[in-house]
Backbone atoms as SQL, in Angstrom:
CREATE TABLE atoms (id INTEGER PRIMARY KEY, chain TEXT, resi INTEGER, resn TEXT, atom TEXT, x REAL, y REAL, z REAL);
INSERT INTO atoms VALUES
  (1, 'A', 1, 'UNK', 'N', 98.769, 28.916, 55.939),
  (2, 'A', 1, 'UNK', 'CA', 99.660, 28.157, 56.803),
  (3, 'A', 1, 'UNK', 'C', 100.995, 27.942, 56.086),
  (4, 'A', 2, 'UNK', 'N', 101.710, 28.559, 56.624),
  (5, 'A', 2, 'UNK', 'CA', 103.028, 28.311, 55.973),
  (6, 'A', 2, 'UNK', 'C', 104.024, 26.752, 56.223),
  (7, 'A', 3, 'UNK', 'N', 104.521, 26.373, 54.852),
  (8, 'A', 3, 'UNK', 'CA', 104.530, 24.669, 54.960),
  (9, 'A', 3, 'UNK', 'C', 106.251, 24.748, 54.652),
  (10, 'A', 4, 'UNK', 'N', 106.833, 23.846, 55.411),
  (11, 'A', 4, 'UNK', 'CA', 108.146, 23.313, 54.878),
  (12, 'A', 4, 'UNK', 'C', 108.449, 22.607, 53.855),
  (13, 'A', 5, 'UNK', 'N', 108.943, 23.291, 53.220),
  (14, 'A', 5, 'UNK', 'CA', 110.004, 23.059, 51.581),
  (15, 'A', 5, 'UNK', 'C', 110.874, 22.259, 51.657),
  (16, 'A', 6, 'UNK', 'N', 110.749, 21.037, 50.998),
  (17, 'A', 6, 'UNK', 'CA', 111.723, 20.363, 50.664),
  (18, 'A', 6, 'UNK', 'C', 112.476, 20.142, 49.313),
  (19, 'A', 7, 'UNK', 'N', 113.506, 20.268, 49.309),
  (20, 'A', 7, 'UNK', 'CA', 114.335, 20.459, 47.848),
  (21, 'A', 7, 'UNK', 'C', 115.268, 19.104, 47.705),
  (22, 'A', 8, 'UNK', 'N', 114.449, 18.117, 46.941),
  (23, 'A', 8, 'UNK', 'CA', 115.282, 16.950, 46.322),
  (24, 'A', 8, 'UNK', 'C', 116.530, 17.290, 45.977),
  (25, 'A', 9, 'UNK', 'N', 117.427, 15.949, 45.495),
  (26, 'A', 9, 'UNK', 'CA', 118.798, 16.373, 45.124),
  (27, 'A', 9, 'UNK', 'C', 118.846, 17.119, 43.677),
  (28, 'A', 10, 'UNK', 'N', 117.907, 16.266, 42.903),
  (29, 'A', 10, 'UNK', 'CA', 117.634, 16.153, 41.806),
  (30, 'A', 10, 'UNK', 'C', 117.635, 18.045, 41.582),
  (31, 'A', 11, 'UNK', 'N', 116.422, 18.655, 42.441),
  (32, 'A', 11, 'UNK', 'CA', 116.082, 19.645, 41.872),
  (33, 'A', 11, 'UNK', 'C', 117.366, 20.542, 42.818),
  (34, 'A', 12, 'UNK', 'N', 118.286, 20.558, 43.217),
  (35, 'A', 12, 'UNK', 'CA', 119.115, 21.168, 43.596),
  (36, 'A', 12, 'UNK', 'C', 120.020, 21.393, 42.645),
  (37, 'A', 13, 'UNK', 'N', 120.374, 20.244, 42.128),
  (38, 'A', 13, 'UNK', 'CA', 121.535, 20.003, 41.141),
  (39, 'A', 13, 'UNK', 'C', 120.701, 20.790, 39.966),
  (40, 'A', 14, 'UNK', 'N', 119.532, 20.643, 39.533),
  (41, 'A', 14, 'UNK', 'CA', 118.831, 21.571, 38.310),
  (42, 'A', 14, 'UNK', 'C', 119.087, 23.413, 38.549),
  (43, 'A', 15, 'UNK', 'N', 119.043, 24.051, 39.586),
  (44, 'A', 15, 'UNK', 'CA', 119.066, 24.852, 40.518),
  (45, 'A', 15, 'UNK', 'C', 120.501, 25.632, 40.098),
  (46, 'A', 16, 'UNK', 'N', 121.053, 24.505, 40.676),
  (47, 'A', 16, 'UNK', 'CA', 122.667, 24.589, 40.524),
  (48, 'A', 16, 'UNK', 'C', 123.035, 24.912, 38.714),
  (49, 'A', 17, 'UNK', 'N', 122.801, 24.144, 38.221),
  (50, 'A', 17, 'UNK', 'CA', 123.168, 24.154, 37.315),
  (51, 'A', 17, 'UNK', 'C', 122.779, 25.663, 36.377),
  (52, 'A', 18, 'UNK', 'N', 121.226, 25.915, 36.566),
  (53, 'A', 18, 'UNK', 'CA', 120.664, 27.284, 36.224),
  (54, 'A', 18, 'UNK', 'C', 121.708, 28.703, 36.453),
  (55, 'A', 19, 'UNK', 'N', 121.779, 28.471, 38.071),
  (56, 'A', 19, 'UNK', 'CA', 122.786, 29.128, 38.488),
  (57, 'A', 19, 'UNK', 'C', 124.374, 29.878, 37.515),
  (58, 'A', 20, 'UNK', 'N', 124.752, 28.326, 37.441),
  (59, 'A', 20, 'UNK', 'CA', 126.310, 28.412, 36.465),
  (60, 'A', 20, 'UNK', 'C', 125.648, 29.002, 35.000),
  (61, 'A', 21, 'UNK', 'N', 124.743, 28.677, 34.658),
  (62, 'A', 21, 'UNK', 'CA', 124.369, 29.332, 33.063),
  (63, 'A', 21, 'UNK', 'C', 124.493, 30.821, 33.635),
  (64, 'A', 22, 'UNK', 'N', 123.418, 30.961, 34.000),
  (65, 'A', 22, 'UNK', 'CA', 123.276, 32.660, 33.934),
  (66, 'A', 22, 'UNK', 'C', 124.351, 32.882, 34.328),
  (67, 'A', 23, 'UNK', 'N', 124.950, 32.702, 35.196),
  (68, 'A', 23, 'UNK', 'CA', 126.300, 33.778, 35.766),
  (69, 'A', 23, 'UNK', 'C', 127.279, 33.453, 34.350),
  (70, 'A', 24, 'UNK', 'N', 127.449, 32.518, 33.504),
  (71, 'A', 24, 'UNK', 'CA', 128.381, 32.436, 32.390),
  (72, 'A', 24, 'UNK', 'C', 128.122, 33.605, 31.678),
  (73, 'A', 25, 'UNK', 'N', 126.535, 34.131, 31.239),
  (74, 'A', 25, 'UNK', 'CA', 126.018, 34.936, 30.782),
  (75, 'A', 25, 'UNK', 'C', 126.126, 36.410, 31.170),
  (76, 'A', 26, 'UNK', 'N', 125.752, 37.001, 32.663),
  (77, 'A', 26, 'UNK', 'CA', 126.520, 37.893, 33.078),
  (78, 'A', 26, 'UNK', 'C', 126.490, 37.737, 34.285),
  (79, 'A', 27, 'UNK', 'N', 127.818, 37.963, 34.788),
  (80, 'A', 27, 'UNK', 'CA', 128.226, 38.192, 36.506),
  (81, 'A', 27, 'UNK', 'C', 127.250, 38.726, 36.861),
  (82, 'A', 28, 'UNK', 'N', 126.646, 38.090, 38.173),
  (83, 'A', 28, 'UNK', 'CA', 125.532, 38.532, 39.212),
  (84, 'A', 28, 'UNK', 'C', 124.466, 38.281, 38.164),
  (85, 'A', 29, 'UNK', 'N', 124.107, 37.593, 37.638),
  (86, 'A', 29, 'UNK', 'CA', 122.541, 37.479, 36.889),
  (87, 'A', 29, 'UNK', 'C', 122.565, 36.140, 37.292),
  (88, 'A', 30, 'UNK', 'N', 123.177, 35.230, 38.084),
  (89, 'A', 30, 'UNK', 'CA', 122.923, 33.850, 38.729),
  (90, 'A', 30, 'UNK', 'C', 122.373, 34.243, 40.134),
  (91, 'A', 31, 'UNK', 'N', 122.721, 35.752, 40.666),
  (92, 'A', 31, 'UNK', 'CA', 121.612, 36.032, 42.007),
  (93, 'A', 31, 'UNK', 'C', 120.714, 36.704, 41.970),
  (94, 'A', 32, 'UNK', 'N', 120.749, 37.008, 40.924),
  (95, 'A', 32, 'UNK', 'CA', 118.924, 37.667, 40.026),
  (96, 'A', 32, 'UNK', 'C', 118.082, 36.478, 40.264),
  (97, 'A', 33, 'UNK', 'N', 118.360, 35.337, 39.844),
  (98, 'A', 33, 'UNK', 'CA', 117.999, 34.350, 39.424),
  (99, 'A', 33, 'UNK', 'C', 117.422, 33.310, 40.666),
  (100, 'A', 34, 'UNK', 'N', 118.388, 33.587, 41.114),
  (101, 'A', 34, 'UNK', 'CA', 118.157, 32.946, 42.639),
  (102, 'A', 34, 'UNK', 'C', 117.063, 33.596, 43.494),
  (103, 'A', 35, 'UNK', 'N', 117.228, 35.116, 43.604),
  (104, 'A', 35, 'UNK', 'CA', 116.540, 35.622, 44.250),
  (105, 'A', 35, 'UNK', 'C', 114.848, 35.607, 43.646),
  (106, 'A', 36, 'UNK', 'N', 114.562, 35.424, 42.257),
  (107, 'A', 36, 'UNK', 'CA', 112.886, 34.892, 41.951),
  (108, 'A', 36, 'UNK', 'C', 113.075, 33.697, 42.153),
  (109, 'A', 37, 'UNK', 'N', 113.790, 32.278, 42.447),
  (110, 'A', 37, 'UNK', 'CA', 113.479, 31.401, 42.786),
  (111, 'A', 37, 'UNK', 'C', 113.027, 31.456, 44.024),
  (112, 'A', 38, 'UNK', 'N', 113.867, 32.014, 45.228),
  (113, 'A', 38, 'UNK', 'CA', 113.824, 32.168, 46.374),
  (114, 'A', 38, 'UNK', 'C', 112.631, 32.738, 46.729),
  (115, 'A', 39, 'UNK', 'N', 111.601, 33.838, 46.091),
  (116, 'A', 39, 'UNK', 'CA', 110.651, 34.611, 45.831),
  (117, 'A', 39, 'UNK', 'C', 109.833, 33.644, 45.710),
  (118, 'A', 40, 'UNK', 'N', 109.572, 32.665, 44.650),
  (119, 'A', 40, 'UNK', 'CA', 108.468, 31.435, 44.184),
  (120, 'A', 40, 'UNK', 'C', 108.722, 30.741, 45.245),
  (121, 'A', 41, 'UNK', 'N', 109.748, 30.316, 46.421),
  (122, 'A', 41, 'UNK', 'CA', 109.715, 28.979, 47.447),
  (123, 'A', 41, 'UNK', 'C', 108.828, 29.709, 48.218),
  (124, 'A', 42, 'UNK', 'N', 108.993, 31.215, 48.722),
  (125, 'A', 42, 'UNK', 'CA', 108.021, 31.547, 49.931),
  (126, 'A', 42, 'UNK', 'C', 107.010, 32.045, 49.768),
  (127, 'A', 43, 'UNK', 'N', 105.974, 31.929, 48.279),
  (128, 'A', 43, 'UNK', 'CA', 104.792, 31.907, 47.579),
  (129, 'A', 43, 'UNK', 'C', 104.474, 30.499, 48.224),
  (130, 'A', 44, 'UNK', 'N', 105.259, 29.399, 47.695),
  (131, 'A', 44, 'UNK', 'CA', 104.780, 27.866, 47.531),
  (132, 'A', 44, 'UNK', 'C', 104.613, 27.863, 49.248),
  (133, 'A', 45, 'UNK', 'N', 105.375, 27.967, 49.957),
  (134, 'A', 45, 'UNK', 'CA', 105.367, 28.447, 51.420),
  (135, 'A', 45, 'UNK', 'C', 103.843, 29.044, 51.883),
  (136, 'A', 46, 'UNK', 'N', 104.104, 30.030, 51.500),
  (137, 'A', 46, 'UNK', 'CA', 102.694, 30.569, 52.231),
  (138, 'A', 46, 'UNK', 'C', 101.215, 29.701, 51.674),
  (139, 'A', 47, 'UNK', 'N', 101.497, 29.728, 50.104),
  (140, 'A', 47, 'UNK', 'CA', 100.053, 29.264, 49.492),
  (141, 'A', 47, 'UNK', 'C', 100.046, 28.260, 48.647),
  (142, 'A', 48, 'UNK', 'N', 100.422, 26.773, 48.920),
  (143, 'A', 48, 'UNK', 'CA', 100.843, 26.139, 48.442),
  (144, 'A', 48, 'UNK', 'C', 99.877, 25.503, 47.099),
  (145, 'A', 49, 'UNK', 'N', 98.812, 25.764, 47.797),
  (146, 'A', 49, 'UNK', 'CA', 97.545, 25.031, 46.515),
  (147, 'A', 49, 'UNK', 'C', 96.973, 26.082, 45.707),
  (148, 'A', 50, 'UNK', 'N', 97.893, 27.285, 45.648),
  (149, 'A', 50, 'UNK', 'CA', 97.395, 28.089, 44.885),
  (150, 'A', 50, 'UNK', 'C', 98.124, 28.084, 43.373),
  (151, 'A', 51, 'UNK', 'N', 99.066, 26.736, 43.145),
  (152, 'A', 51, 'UNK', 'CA', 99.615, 26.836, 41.645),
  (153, 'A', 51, 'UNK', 'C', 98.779, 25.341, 41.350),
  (154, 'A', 52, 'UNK', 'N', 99.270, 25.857, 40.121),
  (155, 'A', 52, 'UNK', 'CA', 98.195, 24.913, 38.952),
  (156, 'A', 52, 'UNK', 'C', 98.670, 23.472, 39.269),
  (157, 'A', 53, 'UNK', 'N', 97.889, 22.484, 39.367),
  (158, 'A', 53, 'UNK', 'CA', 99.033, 21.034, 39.184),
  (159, 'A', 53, 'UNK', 'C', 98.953, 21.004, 37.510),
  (160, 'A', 54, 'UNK', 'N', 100.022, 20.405, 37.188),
  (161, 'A', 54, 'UNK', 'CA', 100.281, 20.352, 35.490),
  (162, 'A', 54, 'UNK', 'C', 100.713, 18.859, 35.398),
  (163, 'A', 55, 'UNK', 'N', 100.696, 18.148, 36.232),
  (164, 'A', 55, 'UNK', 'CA', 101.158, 16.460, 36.053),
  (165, 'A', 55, 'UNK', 'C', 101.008, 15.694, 37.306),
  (166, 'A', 56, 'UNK', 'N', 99.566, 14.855, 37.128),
  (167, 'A', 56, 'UNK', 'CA', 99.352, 13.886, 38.056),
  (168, 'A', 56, 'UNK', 'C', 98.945, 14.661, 39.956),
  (169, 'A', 57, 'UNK', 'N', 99.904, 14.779, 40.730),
  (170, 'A', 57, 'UNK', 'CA', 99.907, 15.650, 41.636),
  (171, 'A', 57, 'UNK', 'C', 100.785, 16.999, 42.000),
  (172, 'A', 58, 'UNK', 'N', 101.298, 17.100, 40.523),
  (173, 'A', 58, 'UNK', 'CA', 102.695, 18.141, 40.519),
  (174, 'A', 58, 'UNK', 'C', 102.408, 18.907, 40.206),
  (175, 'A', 59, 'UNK', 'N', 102.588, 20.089, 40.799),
  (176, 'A', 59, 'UNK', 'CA', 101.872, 21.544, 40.473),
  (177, 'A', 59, 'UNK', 'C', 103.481, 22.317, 40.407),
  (178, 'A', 60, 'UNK', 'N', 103.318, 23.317, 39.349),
  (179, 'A', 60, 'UNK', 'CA', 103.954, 24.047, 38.897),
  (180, 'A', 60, 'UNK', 'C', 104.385, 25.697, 39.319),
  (181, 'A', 61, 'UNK', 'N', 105.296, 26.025, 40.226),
  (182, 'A', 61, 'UNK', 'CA', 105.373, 27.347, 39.881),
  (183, 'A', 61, 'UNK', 'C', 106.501, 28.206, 39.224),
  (184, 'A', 62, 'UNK', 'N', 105.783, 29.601, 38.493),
  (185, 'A', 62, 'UNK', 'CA', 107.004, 30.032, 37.278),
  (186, 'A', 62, 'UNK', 'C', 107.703, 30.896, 37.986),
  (187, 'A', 63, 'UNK', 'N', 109.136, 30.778, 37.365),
  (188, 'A', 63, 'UNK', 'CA', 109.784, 32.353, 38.260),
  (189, 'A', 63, 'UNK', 'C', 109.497, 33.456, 37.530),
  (190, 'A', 64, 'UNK', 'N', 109.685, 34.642, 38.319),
  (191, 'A', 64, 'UNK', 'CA', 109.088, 35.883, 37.817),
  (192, 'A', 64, 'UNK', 'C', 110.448, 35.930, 37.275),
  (193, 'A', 65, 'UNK', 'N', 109.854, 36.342, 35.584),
  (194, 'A', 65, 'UNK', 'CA', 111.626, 37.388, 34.835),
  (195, 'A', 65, 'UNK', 'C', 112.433, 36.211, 33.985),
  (196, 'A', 66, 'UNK', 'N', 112.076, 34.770, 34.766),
  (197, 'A', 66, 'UNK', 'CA', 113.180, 33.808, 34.337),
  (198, 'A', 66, 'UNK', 'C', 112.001, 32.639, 33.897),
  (199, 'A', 67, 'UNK', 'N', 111.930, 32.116, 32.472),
  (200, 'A', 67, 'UNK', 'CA', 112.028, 30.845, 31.763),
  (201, 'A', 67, 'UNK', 'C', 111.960, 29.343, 32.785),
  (202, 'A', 68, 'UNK', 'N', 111.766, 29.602, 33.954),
  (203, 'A', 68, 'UNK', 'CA', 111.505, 28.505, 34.781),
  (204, 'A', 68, 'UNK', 'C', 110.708, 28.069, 35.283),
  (205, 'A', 69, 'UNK', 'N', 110.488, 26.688, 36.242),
  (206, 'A', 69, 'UNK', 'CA', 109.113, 26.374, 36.674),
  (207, 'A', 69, 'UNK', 'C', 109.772, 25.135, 38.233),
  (208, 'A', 70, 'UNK', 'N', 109.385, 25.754, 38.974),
  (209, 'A', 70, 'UNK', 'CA', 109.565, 24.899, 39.947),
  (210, 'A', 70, 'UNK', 'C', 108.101, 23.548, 40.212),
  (211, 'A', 71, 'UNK', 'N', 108.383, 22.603, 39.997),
  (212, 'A', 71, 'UNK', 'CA', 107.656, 21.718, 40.500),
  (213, 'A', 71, 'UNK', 'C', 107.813, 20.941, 41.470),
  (214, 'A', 72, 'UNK', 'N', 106.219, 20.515, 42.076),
  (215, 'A', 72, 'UNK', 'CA', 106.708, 20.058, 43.483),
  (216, 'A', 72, 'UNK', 'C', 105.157, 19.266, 44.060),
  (217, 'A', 73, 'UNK', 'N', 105.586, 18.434, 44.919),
  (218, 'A', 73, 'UNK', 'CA', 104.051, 18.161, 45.545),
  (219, 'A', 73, 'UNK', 'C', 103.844, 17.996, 46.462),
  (220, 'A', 74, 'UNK', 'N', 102.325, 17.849, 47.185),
  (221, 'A', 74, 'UNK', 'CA', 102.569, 18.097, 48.712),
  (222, 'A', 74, 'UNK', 'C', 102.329, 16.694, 49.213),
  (223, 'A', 75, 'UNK', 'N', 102.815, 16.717, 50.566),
  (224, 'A', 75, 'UNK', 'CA', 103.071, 15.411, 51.194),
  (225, 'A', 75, 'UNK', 'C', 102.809, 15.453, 52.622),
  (226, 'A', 76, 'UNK', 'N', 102.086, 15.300, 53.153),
  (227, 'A', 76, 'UNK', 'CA', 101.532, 15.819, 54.990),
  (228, 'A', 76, 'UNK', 'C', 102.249, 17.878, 54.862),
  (229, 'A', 77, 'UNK', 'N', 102.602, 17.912, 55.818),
  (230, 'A', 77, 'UNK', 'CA', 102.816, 19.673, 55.531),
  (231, 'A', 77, 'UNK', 'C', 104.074, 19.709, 54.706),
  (232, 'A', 78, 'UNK', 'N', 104.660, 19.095, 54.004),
  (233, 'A', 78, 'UNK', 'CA', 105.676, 19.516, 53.206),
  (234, 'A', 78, 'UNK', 'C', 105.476, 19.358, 51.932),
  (235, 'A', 79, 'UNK', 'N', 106.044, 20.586, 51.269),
  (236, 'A', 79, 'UNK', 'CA', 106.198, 20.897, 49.318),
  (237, 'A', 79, 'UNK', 'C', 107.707, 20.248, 49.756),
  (238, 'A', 80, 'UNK', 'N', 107.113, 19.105, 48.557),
  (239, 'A', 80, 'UNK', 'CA', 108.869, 18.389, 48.162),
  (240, 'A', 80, 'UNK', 'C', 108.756, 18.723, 46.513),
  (241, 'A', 81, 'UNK', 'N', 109.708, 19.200, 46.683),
  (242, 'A', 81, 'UNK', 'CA', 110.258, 20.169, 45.041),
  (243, 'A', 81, 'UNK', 'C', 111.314, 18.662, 44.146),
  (244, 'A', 82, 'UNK', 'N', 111.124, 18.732, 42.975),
  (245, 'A', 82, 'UNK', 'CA', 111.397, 18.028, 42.678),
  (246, 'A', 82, 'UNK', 'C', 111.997, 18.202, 41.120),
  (247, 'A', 83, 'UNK', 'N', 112.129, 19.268, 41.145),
  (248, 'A', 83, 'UNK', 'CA', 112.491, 20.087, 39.796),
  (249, 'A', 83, 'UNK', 'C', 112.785, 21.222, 39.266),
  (250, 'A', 84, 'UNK', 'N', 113.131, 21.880, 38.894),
  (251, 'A', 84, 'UNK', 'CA', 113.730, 22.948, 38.759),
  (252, 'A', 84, 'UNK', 'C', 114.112, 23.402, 37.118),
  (253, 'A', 85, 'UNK', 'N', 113.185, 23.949, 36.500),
  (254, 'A', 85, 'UNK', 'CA', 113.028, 23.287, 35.327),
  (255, 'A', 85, 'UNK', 'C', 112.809, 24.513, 34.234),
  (256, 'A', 86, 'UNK', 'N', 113.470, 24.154, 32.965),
  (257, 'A', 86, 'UNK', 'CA', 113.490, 25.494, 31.811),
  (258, 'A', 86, 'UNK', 'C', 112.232, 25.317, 31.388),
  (259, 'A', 87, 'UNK', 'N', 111.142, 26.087, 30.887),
  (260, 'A', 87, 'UNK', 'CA', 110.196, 26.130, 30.390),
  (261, 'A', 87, 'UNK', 'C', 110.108, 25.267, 29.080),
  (262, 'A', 88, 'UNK', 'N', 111.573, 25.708, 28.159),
  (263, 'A', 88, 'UNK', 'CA', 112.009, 24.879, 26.685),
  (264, 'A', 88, 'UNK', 'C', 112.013, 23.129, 26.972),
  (265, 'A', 89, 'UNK', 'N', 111.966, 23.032, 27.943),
  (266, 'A', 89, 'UNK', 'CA', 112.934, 21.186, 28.303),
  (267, 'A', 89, 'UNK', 'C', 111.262, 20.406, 27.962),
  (268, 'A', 90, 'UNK', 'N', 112.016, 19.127, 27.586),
  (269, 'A', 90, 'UNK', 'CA', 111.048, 18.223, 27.581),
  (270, 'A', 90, 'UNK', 'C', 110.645, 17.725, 29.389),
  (271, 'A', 91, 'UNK', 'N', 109.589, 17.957, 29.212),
  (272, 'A', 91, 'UNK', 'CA', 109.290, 17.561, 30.274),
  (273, 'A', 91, 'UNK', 'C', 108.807, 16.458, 30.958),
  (274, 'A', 92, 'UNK', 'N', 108.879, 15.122, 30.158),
  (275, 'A', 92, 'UNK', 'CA', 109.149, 13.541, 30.382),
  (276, 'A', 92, 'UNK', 'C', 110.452, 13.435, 31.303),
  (277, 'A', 93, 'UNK', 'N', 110.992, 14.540, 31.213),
  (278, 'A', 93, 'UNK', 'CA', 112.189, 14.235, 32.278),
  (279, 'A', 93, 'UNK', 'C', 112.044, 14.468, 33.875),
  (280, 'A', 94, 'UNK', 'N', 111.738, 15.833, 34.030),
  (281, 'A', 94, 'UNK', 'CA', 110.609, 15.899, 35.622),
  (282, 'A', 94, 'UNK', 'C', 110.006, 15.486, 35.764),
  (283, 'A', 95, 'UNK', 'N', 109.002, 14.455, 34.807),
  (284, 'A', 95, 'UNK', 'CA', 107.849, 13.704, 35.191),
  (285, 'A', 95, 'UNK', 'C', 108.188, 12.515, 35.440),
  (286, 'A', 96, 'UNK', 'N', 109.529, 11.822, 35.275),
  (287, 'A', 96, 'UNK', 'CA', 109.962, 10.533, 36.023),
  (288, 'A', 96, 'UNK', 'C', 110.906, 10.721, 37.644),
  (289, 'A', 97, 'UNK', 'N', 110.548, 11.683, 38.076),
  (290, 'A', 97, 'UNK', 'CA', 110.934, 12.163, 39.337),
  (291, 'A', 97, 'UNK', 'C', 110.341, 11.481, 40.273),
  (292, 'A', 98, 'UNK', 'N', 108.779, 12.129, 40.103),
  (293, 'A', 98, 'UNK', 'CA', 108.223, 11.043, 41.464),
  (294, 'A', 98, 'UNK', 'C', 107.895, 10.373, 42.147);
């Protein structure tokens, strides 16, 4: 059953920010980037309880190619995303999200 995605501010602005790195790094590698995120939302979409939870009710998914991890949890039919997140980061910081 495919579920509606919701993308906090929080994890937009994380998103965003990913974005501006890579492209500093090389032109068009911020829509590389985008496009396995975009890839992991319509995974979480189709199969939402098929990623691991890694905190409390927050389940984790990685992008393919890219050092990231979208987290998110479910809430009646919606994944509310709530992070957007480097694999390296402490992660006490996404975990005061929800």
């Amino acid at each position: 059953m495919a579920r509606r995605v919701v993308i906090r501010a929080e994890a937009e602005a994380d998103l965003l920010d990913a974005m501006s790195w890579y492209k500093a790094q090389r032109p068009g590698l911020e829509d590389e980037f985008f496009l396995a995120f975009d890839a992991s939302l319509s995974k979480i979409r189709r199969t939402p309880k098929a990623f691991p939870v890694v905190h409390g009710d927050i389940r984790r998914a990685l992008l393919r190619r890219f050092p990231y991890g979208i987290y998110y949890f479910l809430e009646g039919e919606a994944a509310v995303v709530i992070a957007v997140f480097h694999a390296k980061r402490d992660p006490k910081r996404w975990q005061q999200r929800r």
